[in-house]
N, C-alpha and C positions, 0 to 999 in steps of 0.2 A: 704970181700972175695966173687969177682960172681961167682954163679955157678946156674945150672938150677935143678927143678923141679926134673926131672927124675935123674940128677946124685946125688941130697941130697936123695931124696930117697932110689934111689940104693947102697948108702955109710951106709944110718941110718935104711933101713926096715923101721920103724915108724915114722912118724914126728909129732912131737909136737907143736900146733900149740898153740896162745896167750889164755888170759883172757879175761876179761869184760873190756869193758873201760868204761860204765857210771857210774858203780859202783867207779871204781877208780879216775874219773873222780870229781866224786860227793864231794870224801874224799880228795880232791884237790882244794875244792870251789866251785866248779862248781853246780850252783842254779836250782832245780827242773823247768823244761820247758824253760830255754835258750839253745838253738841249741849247741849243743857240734862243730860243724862244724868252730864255728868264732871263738874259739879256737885256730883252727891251726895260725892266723893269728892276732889272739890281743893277745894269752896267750901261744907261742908254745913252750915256756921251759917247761910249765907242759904237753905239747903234745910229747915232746921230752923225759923228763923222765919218762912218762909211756912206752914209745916203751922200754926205755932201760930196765927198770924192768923187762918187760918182758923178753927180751934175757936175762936178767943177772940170772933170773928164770928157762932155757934153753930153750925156744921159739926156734924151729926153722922156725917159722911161725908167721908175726906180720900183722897184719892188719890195713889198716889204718883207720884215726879217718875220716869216712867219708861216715858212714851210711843213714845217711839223706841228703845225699848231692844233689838229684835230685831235679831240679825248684820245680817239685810239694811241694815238703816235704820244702825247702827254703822260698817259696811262703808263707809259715806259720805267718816268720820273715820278711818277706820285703827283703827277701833276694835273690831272683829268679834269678837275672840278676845276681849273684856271684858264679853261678855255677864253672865256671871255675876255677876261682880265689881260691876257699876256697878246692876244690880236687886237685889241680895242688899241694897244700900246705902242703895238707895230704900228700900226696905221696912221697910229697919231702923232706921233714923231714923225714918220714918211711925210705927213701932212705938212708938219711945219717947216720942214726944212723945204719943202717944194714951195709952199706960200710965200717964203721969204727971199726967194728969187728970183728974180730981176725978168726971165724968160720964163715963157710956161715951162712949165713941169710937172707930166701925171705920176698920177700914184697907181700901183697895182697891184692888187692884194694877192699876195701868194698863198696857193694851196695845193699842196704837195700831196703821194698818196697817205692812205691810210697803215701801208704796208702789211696790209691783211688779205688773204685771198677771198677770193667770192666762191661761195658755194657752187657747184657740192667740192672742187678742190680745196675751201677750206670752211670757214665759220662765217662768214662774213654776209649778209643779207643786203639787197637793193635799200629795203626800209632803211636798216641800220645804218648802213655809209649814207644816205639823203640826209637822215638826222644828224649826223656827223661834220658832213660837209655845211649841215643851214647854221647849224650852231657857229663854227667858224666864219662864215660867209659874210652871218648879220654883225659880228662883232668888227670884222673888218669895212661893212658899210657903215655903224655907226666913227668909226674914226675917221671918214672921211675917205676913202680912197676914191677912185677917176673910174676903175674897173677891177673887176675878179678875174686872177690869173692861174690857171688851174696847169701845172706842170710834173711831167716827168713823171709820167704815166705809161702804163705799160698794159692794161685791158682797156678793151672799151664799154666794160661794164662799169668800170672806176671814172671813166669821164663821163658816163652816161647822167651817175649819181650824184659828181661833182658839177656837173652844170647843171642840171635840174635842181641842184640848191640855189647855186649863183645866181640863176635867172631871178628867182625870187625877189632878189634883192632892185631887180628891174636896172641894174646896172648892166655895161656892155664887158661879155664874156671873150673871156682868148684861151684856148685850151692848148697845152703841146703832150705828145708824145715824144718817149725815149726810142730810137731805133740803134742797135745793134750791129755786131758784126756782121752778121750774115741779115742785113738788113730789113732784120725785123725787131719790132719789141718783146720782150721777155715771152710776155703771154702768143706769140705767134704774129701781131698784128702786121703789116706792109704800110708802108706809108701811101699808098692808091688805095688802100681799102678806108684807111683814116680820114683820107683828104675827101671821100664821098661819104662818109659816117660824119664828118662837120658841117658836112648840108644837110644831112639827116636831122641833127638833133639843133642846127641855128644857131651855130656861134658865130661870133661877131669877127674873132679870128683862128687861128688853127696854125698848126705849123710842128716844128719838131725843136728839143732843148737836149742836152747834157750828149752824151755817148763816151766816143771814145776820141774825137778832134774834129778839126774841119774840115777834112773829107769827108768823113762818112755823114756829116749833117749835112753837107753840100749834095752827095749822094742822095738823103734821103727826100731833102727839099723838092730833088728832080723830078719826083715821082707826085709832086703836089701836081693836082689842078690849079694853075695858078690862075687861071682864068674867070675863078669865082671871084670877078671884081666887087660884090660887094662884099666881100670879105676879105682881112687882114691875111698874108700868109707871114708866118712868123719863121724867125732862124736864129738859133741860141745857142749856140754848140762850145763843146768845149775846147778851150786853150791849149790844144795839144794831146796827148796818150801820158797819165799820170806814170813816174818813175819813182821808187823808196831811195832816196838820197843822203845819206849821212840822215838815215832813222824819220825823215820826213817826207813828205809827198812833194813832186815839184814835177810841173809842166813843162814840153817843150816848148810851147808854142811861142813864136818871140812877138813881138808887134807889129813885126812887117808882115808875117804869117798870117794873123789876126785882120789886119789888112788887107790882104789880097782876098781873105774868105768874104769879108764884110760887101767889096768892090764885086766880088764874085755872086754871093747874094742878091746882091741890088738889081743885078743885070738880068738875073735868073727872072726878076719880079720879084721879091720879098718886098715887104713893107715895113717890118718891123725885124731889125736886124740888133745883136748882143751879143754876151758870151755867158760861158755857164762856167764850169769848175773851171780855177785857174787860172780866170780870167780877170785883171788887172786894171785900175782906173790907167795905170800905162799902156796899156794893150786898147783900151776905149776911146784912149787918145789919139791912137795911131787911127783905128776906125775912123771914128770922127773925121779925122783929117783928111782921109781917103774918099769916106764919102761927100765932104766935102768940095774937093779938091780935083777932084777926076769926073769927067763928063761921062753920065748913062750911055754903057754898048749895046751892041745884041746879043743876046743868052750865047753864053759863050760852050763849045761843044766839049766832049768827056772829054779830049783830048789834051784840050787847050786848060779845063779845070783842072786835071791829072799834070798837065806840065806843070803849073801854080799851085796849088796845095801836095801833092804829091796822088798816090794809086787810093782810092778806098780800102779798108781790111779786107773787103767783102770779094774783094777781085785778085786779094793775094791767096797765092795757094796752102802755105802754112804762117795760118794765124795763132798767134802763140795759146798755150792751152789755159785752159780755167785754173790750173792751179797755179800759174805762174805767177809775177809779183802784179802786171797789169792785168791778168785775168783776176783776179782776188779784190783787186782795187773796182772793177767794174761790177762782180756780183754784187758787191757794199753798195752801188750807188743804185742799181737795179731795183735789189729790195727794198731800198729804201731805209736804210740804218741811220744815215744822216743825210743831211740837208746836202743837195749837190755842192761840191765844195768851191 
């Protein structure tokens, strides 16, 4: 069932947007450091029933599998010249299984960074990441998506480039940032400096994705102007602080966790609420049914969030250090090596 942006919003107040796909991903076969991207295209039944999980979880928000989809990030695999090819695929799948849907259901083109720095810290030019970013941008508007969702970014030279492609496409843009233990993104960013740099540059929504759990997204959200009503504020964090578990990754976050952040969100002002790694069509469930299910409060104070999710990292005095098993796990998601999991 189509319908747009603003009228699911103005039907649902909230929207609920997907999970993790590497994680889900992963529990599907899919082998640490092969590109989730050729997926869509050598394995898309398991691309296909991840989108469904999600809606059948109440998504009304799926994103497609297609994080890493720009040359540079391809370039990794020998795969640079298949840009088109491997987002045209994402999208077009996303499409169908949203089409075939009883309720609406949008589609959102994910694009991820480029994992390259911008000059003079590295190689990487404004020109160069625009061309980078239109390349993927139009591949994912010709498959059909509802919007460009540009994620897990950590300059705001990388969102500046990435939405000035997306615009292009004359679709409605949602941009997030990664924030950090000491509550900033990689590159230095604040989430008050981000939340006035999204009025700068017009995006449609804005907001923060991935880190290290629900507190510290909850943390960073605080710091949004949420007041920009004509703008989305977004919240996508992850399912807990990743732990190496008998040789694999696994989340603490349980569903009631998930839960209370989503509830907690809502109240903040978010409008579009999810999860990012490790996060579960079980976990989506639980969401769901919370925002659902519990009547909007007033923005509840640190106190009251700090008894419900627990302290942010950022307010504990020894945060464990980078070389530890979750400091290692976050530089990987930072740079950008894979797709948030």
């Amino acid at each position: 069932m189509k319908t747009s942006l603003d009228e699911l919003a103005a039907a649902r107040g909230v929207l609920l947007a997907d999970g993790a796909t590497g994680t889900n991903l992963f529990k599907a076969g899919l082998e640490t450091g092969y590109p989730p991207e050729l997926w869509n295209v050598e394995r898309p039944e398991a691309i296909t029933a991840l989108y469904q999980q999600f809606i059948d979880a109440g998504s009304d928000i799926i994103l497609t599998n297609s994080f890493g989809g720009t040359s540079f990030r391809l370039k990794l695999h020998q795969s640079e010249t298949r840009v088109a090819e491997l987002n045209l695929a994402a999208a077009s799948l996303a499409r169908k299984v949203a089409d075939a849907t009883p309720r609406p259901v949008l589609v959102a083109g994910s694009i991820g960074p480029t994992g390259e720095l911008f000059a003079p810290l590295g190689m990487l030019t404004d020109i160069d990441a625009e061309a980078a970013f239109s390349e993927q941008a139009e591949a994912l508007a010709k498959g059909g998506v509802d919007m460009l969702w540009i994620e897990t970014m950590s300059s705001l030279e990388e969102v500046r480039a990435a939405a000035i492609a997306a615009k292009k496409t004359g679709l409605p843009v949602m941009a997030t940032m990664t924030f950090d233990t000491a509550g900033r993104s990689m590159m230095g960013v604040k989430p008050k400096d981000y939340s006035d740099f999204a009025a700068e540059i017009d995006v449609q929504g804005f907001g923060a994705n991935c880190g290290i759990g629900p507190a510290e997204l909850i943390d960073s959200v605080s710091y949004f102007d949420r007041q920009q009503q004509d703008r989305f504020v977004i919240a996508k964090g992850n399912c807990g602080i990743p732990a190496y578990v008998d040789g694999e990754i696994h989340y603490h976050g349980t569903p009631e966790l998930m839960a209370e952040y989503a509830v907690i969100a809502r109240d903040l002002g978010v409008r579009i609420i999810g999860g990012c790694c490790g996060t579960s069509s079980e976990h989506l469930g639980a969401m769901r049914a919370a925002l659902d299910n519990t009547d909007k409060s007033p923005a509840p104070s640190k106190e009251e969030i700090e008894k419900r999710l627990g302290v942010a990292w950022k307010d504990v005095p020894q945060a464990p250090s980078a070389n530890s098993t979750d400091g290692r796990e976050r530089r990987r998601r930072r740079t950008g090596r894979n797709r948030p999991a």
